[in-house]
DRENDO-1510 file (C-alpha; in Angstrom, 1 decimal, always signed):
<recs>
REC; n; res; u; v; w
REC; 1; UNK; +0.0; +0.0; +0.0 .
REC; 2; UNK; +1.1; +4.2; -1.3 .
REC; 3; UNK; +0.3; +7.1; -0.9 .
REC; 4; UNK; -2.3; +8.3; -3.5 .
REC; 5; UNK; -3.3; +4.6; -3.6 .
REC; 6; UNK; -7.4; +3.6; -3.9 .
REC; 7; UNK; -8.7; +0.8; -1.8 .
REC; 8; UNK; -12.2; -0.4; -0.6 .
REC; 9; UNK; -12.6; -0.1; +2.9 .
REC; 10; UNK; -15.2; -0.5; +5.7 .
REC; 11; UNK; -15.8; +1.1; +8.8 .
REC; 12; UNK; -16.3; -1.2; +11.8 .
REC; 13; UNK; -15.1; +1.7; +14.5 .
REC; 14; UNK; -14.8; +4.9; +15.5 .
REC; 15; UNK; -11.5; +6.1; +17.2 .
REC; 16; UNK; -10.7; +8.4; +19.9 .
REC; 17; UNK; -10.4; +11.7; +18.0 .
REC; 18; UNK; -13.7; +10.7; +15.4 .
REC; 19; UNK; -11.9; +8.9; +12.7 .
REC; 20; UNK; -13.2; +6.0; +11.6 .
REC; 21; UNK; -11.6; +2.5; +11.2 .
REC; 22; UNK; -11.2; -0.3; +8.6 .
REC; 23; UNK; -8.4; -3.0; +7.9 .
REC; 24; UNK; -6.8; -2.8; +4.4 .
REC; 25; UNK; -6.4; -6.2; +2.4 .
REC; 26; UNK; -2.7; -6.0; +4.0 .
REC; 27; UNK; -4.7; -6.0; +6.9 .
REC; 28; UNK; -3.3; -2.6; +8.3 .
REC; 29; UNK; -5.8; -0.1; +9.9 .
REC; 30; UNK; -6.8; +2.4; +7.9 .
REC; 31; UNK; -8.0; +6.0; +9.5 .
REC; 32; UNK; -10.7; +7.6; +7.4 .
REC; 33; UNK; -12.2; +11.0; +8.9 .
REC; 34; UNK; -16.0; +12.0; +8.1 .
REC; 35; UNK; -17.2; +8.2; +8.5 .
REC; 36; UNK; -18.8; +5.8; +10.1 .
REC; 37; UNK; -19.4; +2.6; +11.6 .
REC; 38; UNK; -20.7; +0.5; +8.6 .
REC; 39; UNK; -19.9; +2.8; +5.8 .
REC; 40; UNK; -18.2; +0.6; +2.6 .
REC; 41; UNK; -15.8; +3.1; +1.3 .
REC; 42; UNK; -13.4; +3.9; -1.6 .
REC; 43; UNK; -10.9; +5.9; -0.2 .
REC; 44; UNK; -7.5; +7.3; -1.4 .
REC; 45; UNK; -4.6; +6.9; +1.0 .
REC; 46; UNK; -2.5; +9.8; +1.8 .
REC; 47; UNK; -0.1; +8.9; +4.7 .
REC; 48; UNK; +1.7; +4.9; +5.0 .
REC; 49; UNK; +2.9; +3.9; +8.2 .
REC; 50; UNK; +4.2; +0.4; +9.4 .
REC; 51; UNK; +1.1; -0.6; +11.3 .
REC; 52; UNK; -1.9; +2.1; +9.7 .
REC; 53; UNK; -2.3; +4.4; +7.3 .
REC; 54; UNK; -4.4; +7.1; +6.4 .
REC; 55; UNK; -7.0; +8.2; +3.8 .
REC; 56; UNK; -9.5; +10.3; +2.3 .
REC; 57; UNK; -13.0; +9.6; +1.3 .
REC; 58; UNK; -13.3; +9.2; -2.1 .
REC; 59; UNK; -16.6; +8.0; -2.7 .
REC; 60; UNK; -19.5; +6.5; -0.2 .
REC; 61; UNK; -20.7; +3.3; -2.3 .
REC; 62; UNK; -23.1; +2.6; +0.6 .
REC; 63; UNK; -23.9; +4.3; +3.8 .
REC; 64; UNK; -24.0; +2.9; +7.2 .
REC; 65; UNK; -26.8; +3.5; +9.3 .
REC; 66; UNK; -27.0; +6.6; +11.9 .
REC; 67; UNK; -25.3; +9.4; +9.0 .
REC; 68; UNK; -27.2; +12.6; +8.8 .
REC; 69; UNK; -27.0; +16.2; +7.2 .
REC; 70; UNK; -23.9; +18.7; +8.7 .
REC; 71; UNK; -25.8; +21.7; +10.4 .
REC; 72; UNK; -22.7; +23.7; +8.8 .
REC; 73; UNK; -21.2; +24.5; +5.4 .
REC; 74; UNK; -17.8; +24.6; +7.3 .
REC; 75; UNK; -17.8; +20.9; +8.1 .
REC; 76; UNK; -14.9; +18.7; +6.9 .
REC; 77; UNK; -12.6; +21.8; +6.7 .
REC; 78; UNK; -13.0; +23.5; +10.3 .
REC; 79; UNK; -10.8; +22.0; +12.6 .
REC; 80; UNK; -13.8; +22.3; +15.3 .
REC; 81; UNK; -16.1; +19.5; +14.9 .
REC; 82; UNK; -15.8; +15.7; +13.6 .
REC; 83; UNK; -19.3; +14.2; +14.0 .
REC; 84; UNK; -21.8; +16.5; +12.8 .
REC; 85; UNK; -22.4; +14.0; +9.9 .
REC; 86; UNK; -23.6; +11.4; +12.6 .
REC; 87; UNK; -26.8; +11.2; +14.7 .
REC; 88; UNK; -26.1; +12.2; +18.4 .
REC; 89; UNK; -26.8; +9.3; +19.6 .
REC; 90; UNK; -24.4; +7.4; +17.6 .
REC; 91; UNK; -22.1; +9.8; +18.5 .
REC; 92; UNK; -22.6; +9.6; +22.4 .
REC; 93; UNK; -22.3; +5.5; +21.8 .
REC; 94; UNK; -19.3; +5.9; +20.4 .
REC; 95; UNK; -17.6; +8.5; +22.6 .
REC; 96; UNK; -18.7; +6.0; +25.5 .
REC; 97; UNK; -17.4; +3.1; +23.7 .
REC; 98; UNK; -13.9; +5.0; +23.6 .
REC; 99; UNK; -13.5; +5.9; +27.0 .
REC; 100; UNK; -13.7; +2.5; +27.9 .
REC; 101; UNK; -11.1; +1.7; +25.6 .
REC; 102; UNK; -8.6; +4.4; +26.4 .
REC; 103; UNK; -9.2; +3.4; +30.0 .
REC; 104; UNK; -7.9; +0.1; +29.0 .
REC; 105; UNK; -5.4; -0.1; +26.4 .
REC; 106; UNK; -3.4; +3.3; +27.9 .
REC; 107; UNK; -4.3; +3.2; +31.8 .
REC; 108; UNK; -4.8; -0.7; +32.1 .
REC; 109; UNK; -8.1; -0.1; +33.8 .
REC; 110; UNK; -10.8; -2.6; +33.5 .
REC; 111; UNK; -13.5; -2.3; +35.6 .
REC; 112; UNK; -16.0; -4.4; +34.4 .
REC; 113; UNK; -14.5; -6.6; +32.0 .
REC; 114; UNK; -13.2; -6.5; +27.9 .
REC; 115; UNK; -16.5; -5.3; +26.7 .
REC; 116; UNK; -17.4; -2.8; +30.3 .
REC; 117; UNK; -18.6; +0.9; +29.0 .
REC; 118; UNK; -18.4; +3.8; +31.7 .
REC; 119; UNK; -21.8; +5.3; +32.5 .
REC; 120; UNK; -22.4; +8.7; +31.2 .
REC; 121; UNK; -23.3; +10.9; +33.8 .
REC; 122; UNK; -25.4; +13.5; +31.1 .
REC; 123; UNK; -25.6; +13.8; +27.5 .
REC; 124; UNK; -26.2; +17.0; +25.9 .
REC; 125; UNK; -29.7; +18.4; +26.6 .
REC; 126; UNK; -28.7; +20.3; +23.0 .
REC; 127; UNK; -26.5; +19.1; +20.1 .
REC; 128; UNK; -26.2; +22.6; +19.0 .
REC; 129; UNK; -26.3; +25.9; +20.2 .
REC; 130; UNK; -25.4; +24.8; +24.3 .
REC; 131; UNK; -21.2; +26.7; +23.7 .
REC; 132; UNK; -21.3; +29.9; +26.1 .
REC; 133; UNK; -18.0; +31.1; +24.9 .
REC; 134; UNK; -16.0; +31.6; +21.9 .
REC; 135; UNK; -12.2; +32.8; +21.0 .
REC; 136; UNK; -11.6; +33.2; +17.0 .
REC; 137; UNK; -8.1; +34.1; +15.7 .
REC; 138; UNK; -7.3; +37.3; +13.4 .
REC; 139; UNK; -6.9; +36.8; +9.7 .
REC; 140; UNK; -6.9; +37.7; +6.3 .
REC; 141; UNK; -9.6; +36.2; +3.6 .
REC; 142; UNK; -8.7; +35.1; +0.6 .
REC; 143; UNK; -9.2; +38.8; -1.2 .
REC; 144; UNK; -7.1; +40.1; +2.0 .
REC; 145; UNK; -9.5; +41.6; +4.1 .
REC; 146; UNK; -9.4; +41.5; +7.3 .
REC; 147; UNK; -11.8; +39.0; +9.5 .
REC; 148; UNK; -11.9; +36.4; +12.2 .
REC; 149; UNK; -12.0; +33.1; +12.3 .
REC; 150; UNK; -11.2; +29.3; +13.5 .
REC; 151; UNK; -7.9; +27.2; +12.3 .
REC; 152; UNK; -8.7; +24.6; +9.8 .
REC; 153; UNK; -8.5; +21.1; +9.7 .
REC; 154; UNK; -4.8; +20.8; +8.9 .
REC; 155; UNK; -4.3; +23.4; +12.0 .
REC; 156; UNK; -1.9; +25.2; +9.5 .
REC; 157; UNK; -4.4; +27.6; +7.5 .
REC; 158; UNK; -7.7; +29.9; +9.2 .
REC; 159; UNK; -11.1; +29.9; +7.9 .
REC; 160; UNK; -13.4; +33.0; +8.2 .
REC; 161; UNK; -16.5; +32.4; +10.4 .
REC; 162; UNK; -19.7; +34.5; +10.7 .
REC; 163; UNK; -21.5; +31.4; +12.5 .
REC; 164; UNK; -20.7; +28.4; +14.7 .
REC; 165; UNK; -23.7; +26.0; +15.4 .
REC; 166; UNK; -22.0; +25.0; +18.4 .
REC; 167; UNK; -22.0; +28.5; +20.1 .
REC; 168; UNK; -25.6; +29.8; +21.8 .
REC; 169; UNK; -27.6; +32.2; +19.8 .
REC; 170; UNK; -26.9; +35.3; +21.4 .
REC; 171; UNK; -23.3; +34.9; +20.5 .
REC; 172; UNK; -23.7; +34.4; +16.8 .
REC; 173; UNK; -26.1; +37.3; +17.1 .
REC; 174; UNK; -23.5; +39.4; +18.4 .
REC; 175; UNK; -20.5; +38.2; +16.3 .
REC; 176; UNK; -20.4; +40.5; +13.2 .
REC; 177; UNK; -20.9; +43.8; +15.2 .
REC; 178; UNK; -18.2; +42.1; +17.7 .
REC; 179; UNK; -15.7; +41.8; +14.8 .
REC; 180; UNK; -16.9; +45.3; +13.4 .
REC; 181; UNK; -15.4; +46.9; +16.8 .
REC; 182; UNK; -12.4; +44.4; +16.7 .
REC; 183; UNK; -11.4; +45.6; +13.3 .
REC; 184; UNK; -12.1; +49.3; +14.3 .
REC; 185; UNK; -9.9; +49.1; +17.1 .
REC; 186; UNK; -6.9; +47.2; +15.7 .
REC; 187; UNK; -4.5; +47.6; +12.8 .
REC; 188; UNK; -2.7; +45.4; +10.0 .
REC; 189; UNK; -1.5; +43.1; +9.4 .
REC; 190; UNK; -3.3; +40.3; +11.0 .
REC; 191; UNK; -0.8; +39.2; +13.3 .
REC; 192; UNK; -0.7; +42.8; +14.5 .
REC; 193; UNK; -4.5; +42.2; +16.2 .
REC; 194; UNK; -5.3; +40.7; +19.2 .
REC; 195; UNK; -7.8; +37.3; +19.0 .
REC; 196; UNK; -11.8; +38.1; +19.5 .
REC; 197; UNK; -13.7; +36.7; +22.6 .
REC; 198; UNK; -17.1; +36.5; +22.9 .
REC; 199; UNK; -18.9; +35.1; +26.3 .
REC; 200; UNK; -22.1; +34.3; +26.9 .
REC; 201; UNK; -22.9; +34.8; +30.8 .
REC; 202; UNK; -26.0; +33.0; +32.2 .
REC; 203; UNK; -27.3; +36.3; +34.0 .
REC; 204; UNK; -26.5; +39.1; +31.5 .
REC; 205; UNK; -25.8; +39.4; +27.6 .
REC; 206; UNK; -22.8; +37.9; +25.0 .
REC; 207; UNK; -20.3; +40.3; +25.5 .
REC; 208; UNK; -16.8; +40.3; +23.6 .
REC; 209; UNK; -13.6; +41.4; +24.6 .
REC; 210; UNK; -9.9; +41.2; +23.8 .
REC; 211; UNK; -8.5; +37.4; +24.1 .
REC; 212; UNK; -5.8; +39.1; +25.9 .
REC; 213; UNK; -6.5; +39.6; +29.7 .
REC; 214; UNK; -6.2; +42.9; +30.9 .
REC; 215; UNK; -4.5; +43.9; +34.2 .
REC; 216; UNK; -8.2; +44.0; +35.8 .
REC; 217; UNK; -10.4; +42.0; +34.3 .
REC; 218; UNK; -14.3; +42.5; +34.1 .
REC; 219; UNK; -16.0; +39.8; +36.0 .
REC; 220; UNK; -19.1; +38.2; +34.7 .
REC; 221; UNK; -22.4; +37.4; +36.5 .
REC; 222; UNK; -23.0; +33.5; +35.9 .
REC; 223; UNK; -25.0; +30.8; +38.0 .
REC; 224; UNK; -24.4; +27.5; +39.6 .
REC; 225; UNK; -26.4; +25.2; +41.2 .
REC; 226; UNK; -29.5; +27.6; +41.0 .
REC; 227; UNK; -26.8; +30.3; +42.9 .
REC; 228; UNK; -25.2; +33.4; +41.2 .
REC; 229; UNK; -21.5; +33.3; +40.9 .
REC; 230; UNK; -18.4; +35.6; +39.7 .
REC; 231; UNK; -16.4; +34.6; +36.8 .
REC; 232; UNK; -13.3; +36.5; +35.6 .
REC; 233; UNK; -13.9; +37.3; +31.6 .
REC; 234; UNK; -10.9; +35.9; +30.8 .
REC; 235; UNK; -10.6; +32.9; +33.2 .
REC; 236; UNK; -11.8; +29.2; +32.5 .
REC; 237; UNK; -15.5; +28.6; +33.1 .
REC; 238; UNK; -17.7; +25.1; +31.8 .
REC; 239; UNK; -18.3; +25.5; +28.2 .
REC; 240; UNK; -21.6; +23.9; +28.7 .
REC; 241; UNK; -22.9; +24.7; +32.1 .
REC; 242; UNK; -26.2; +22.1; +32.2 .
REC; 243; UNK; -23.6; +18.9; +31.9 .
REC; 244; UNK; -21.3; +20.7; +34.2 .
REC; 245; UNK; -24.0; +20.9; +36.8 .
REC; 246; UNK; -25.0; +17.0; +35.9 .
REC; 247; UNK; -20.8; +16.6; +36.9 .
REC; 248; UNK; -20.8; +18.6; +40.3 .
REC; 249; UNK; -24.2; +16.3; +41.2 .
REC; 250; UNK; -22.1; +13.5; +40.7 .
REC; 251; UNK; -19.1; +14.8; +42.9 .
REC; 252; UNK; -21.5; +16.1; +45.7 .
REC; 253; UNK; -23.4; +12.4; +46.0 .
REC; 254; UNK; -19.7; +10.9; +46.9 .
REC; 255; UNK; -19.2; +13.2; +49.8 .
REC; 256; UNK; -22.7; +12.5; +50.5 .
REC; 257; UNK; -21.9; +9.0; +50.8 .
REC; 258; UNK; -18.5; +8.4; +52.3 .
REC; 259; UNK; -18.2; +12.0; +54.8 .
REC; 260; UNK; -14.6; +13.7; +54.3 .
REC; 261; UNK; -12.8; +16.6; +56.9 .
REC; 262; UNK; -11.0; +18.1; +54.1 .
REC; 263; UNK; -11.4; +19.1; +50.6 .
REC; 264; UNK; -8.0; +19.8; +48.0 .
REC; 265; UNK; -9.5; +21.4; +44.8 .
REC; 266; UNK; -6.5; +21.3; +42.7 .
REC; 267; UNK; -6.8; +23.8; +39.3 .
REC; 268; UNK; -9.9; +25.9; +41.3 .
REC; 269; UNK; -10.8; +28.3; +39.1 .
REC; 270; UNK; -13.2; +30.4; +40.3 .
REC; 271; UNK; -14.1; +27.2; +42.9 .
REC; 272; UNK; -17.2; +25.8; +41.0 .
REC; 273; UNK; -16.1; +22.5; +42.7 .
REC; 274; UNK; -15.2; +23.7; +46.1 .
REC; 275; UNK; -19.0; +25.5; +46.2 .
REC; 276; UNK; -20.5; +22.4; +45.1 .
REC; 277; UNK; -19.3; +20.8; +47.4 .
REC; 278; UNK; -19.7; +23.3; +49.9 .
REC; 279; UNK; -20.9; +22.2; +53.7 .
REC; 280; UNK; -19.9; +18.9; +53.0 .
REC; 281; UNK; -16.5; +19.5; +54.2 .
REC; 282; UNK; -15.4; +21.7; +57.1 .
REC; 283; UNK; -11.9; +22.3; +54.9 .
REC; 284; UNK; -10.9; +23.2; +51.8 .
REC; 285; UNK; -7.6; +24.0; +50.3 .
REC; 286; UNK; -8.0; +26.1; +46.7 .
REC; 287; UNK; -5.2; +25.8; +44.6 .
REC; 288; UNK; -4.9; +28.2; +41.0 .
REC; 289; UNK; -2.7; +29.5; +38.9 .
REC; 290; UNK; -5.1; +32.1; +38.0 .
REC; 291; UNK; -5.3; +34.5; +40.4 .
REC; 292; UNK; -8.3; +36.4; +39.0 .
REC; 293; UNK; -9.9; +33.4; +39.3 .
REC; 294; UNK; -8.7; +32.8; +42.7 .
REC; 295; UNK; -10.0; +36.2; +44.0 .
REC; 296; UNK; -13.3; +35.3; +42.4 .
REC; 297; UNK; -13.4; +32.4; +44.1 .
REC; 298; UNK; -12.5; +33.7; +47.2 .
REC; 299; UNK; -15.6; +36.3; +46.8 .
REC; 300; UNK; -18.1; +33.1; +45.4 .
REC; 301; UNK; -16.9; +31.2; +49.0 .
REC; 302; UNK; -17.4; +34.6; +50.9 .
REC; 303; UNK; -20.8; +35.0; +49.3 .
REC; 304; UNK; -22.2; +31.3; +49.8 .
REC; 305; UNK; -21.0; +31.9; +53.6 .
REC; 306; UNK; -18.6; +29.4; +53.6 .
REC; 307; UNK; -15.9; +29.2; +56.0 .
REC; 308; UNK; -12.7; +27.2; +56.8 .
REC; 309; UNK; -11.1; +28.1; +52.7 .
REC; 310; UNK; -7.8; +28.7; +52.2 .
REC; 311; UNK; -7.0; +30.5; +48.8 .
REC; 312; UNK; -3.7; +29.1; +47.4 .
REC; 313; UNK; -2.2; +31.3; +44.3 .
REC; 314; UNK; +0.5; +29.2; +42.2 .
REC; 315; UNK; +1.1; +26.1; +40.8 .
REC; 316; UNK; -0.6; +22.4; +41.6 .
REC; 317; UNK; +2.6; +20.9; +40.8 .
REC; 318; UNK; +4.3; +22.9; +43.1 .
REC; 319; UNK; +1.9; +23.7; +45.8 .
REC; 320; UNK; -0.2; +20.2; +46.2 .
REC; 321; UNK; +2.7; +18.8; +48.4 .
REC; 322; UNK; +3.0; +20.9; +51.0 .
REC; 323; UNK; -0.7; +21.3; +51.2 .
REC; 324; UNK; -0.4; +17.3; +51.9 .
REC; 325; UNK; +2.3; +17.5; +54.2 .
REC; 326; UNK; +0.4; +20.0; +56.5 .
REC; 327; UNK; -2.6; +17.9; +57.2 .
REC; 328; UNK; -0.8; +15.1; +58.4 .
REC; 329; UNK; -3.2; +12.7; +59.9 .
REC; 330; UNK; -6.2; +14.4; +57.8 .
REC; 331; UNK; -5.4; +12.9; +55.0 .
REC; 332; UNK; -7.1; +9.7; +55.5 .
REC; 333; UNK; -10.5; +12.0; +55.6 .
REC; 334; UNK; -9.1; +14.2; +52.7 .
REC; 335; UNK; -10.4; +14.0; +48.9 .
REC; 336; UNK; -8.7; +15.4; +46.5 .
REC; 337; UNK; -10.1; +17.0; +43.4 .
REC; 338; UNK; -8.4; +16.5; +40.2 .
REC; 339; UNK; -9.4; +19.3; +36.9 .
REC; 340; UNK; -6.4; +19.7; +35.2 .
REC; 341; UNK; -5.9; +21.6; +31.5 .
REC; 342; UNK; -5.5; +18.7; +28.5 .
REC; 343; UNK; -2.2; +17.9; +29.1 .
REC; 344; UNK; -3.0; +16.2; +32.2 .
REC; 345; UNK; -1.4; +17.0; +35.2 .
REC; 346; UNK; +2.6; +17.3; +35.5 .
REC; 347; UNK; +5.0; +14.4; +37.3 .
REC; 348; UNK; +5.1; +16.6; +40.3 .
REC; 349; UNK; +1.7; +16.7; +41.2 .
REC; 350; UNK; +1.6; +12.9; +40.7 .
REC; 351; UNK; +4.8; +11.9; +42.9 .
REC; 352; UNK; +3.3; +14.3; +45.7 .
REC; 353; UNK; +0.0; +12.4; +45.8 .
REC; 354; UNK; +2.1; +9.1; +45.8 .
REC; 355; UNK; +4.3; +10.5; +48.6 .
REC; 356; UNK; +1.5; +11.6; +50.4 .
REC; 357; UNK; -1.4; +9.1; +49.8 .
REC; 358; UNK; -5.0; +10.9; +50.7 .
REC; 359; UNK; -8.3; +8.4; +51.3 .
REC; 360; UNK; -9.4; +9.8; +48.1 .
REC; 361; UNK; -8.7; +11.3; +44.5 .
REC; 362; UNK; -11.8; +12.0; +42.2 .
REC; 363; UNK; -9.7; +13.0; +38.9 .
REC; 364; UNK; -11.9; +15.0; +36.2 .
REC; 365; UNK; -10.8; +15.8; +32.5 .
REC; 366; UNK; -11.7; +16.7; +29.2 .
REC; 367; UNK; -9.1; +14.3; +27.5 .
REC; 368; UNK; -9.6; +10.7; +28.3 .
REC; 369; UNK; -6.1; +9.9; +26.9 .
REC; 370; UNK; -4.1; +12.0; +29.2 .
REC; 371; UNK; -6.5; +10.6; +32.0 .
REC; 372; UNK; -5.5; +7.1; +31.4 .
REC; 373; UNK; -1.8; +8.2; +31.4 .
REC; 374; UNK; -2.1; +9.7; +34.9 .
REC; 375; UNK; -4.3; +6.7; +36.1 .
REC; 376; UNK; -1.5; +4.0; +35.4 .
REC; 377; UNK; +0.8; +6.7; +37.2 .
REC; 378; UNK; -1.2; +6.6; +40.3 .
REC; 379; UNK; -2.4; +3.1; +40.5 .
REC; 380; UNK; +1.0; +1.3; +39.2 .
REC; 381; UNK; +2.7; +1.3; +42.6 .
REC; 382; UNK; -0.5; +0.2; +44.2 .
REC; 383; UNK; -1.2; +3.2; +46.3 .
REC; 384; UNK; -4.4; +3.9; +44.7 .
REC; 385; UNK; -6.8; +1.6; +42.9 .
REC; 386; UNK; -9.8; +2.9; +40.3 .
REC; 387; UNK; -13.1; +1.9; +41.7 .
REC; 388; UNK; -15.4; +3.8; +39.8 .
REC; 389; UNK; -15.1; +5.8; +36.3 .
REC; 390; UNK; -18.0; +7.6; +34.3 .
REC; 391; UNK; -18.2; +10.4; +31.8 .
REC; 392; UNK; -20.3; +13.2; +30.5 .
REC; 393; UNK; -21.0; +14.7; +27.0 .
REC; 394; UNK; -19.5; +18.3; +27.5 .
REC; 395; UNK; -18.8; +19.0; +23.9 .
REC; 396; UNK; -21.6; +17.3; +21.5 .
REC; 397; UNK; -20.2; +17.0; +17.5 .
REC; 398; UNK; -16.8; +17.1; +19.0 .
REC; 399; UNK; -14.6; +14.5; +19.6 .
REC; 400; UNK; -13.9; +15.4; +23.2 .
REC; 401; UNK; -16.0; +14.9; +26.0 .
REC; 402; UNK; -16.0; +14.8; +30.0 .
REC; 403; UNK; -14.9; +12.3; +32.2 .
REC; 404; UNK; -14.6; +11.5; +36.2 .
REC; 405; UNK; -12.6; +8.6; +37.8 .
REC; 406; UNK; -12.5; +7.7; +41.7 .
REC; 407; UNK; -9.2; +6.3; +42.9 .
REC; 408; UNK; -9.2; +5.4; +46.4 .
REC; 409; UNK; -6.4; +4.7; +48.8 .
REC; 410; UNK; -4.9; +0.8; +48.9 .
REC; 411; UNK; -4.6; +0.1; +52.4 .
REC; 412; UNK; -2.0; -2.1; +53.6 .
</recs>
């Protein structure tokens, strides 16, 4: 098998990152984007490999079942979204499907057997239109003027955008007066201009700022759990706040269950976590990077009337083990809360949590692959041991999505 070569090929899965999968007549895997499970396929390969390849669609010769109309003409070249072809549900049994894979083959977790699939916590309510913020990077269209957009499929080029389904109406509705202002306000050539931001808040209207954080930045009025809430402009906040919420439930009902002294919410934010939580715990230790997020989250504890919080500014890889050390004998009633960025979290916050073993640590991420990694971190030595692992549907027509995993202490 070449480059450029045609082949037949069906689909008979869906990979973690949306592909779909087939076995050439060499009996390599073969990675087709835009497919799915059932399709038979001509395909053109563009990229050879020992053990896969991968190709283009040439031509559907038949459809497999669960395919259905893109809601936007920038599908298949915006780098955004991989399953708007499919029917949500197939989408949601394949993301499912995947987790318990990754958890697997890169973590060596297997809960409940070969075949087990994680619960989900919550899929979408909405397919479309549930994204309360978006960032789109400066550009030049193709007859050089000057507009905004997302990176493309390749990651290399930008496409213009006047309309994401993903985002909630009110930002779309705002976008072309926000790139208006944008354009007004910033020079040439495109590099020269800052990215566009547009929020959407749950208790006021889309607004859109500079990507760039200002010294001060504006805080926004949002809600949680039925409370209102401050949330720096510029800091992290749930993309899709009704799964979010279905996520915090799920958190809550273990400290419900099994009563804990101490709370460490590890990447805080603005505390989402920590407030959830709430009562539950007479302690909680905030660590964040952030530290407009960290004031806000100082002022959402002081407003909630919750006491006993201390506010940490800095690193989780470097602030997680003294926080351990301190507590001492607490840390058999301590649960630690795990939300790092993608990436996962560094070696150092790993090795402190080994050093200093805590009763519990609920781990949640957006990227199941650099969850498994951690996981066979934490549970190789046999200090902790996965007893539970579910996941959530954050990011519908993309091929990420939400996950949670309990490890709790071994105990000699």
């Amino acid at each position: 098998m070449q480059t450029g070569d045609r082949i037949r090929l069906t689909i008979t899965d869906l990979a973690y990152g949306g592909d779909g999968v087939g076995r050439a007549p060499d009996g390599r895997a073969v990675f087709a984007p835009f497919s799915a499970v059932g399709d038979d396929l001509e395909v053109t390969v563009c990229e050879v490999r020992k053990r896969h390849a991968r190709a283009h669609i040439s031509e559907v010769l038949a459809a497999g079942p669960g395919r259905e109309a893109p809601a936007c003409p920038l599908f298949g070249a915006c780098g955004g979204c991989c399953y708007q072809h499919l029917d949500y549900a197939v989408e949601a049994a394949a993301k499912q499907r995947q987790f318990g894979q990754l958890l697997r083959r890169i973590g060596g977790v297997n809960l409940c057997g070969a075949g087990s699939r994680p619960p989900a916590l919550a899929l979408a309510p909405a397919a479309y239109g549930y994204r309360n913020k978006l960032v789109l990077e400066p550009l030049a269209a193709a007859d050089g003027t000057p507009d905004f957009g997302f990176h493309a499929l390749d990651a290399a080029a930008l496409l213009p955008v006047g309309n994401c389904p993903l985002a909630a109406p009110e930002i779309n509705a705002l976008l072309p007066a926000a790139k208006q202002t944008a354009l007004a306000a910033a020079g040439d050539p495109p590099h020269a201009r800052d990215r566009l931001l547009l929020r959407k808040p749950a208790l006021g209207p889309a607004r859109a700022f500079p990507a760039t954080p200002p010294r001060e930045d504006e805080w926004l009025d949002e809600e949680w759990l039925g409370r209102p809430i401050k949330v720096p402009a510029h800091s992290f906040w749930q993309t899709n706040p009704a799964v979010a919420a279905a996520l915090a439930h799920h958190l809550m009902a273990t400290f419900d269950a099994e009563p804990a002294d101490v709370l460490i919410d590890a990447y805080a934010g603005a505390g989402a976590f920590s407030l959830a939580i709430g009562a539950r715990v007479r302690n909680a230790i905030l660590i964040e990077t952030d530290r407009a997020a960290l004031d806000a989250a100082r002022r959402n504890h002081r407003d909630w009337e919750l006491a006993g919080r201390s506010f940490r500014p800095g690193a989780t890889e470097r602030l997680l083990r003294p926080a351990l050390d301190e507590l001492g004998a607490h840390r058999a009633r301590t649960v630690v809360i795990l939300d790092p960025p993608r990436g996962g979290c560094e070696a150092a916050a790993l090795e402190a949590l080994l050093a200093s073993p805590v009763r519990t640590v609920l781990y949640v991420s957006c990227n199941p692959a650099t969850l498994a990694r951690d996981l066979r971190t934490l549970a190789a030595p046999a200090t902790y041991r996965v007893t539970h692992a579910a996941w959530a549907d954050m990011f519908p027509r993309t091929a990420h999505f939400e996950c949670v995993v309990r490890l709790d202490r071994v105990l000699a």
